[in-house]
C-alpha positions as semicolon CSV with decimal commas, in nm:
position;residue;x (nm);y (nm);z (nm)
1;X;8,247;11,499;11,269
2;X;8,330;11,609;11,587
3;X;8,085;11,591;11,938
4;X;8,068;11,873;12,135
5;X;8,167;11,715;12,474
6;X;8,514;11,600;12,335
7;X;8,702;11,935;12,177
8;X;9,036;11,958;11,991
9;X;9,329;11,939;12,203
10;X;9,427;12,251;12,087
11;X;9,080;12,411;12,202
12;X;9,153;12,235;12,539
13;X;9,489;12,295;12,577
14;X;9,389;12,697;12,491
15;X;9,118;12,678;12,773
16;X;9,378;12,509;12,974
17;X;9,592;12,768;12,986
18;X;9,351;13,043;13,005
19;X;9,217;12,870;13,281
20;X;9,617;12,852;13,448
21;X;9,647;13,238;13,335
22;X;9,306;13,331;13,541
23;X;9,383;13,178;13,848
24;X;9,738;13,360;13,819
25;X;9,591;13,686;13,800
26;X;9,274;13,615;14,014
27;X;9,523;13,516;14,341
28;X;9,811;13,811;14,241
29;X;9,452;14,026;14,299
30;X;9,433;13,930;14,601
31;X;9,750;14,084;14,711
32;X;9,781;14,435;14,867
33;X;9,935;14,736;14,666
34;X;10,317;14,730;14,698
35;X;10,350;14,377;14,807
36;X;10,504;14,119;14,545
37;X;10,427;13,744;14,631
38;X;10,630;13,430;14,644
39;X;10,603;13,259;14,306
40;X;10,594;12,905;14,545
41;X;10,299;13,039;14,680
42;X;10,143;13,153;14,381
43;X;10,221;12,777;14,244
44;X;10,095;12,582;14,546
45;X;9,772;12,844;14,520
46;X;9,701;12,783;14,125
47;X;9,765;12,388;14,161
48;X;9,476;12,387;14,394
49;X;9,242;12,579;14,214
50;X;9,279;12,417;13,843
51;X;9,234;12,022;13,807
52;X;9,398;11,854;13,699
53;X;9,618;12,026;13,880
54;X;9,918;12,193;13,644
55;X;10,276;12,153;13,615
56;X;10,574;12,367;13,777
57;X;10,696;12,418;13,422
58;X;10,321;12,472;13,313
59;X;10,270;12,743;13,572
60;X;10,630;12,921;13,486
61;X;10,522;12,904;13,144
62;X;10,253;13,136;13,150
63;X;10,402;13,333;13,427
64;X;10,640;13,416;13,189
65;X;10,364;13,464;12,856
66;X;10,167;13,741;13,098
67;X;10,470;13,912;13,217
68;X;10,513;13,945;12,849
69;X;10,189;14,065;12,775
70;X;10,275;14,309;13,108
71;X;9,959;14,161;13,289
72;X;10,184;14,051;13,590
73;X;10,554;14,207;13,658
74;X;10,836;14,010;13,856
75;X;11,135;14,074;14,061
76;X;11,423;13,851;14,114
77;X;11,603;13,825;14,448
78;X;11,944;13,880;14,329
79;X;12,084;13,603;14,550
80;X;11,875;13,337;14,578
81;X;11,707;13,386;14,210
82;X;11,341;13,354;14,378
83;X;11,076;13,549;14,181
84;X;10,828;13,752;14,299
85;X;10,503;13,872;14,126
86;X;10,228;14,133;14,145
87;X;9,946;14,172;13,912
88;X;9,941;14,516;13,687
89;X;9,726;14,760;13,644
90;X;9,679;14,640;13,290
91;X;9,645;14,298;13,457
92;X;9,343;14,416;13,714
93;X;9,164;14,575;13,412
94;X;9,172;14,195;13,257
95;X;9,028;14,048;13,523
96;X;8,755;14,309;13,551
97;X;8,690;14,225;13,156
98;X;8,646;13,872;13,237
């Protein structure tokens, strides 16, 4: 039987990442039309907003998941390989839904 207060890991991991997934979206928001942002910035951003705070490869995991699910889209600099990210149109209507 399990207690409310102490979930599945896979029901915390899920909220986990939807947690890491929101605060993607909710600071690419925040960026003005045209303008791509730093995906160091986005990471320094998201660590201080979810506790504990997530992983670099936790954070370029779901980049990656909602660039698939075209929520975000990325550039790479050609040179140095730094992405950049803005949030979609598809990816503003999520947010609203929340």
């Amino acid at each position: 039987h399990r207690h409310a207060e102490n979930p599945d890991p896979t029901e915390q991991e899920m909220n986990r990442t939807a947690e890491i997934r929101l605060a993607i979206l909710r600071d690419l928001a925040h960026v003005p039309a045209g303008l791509l942002r730093r995906e160091d910035d986005i990471r320094c951003r998201v660590q201080l907003q979810v506790v504990p705070s997530p992983s670099r490869a936790e954070i370029e995991t779901e980049l990656k998941e909602l660039d698939a699910l075209r929520l975000i889209t990325g550039i790479s600099n050609k040179i140095t390989g730094e992405m950049r990210w803005r949030i979609t149109d598809a990816g503003q209507a999520e947010l609203s839904n929340q």
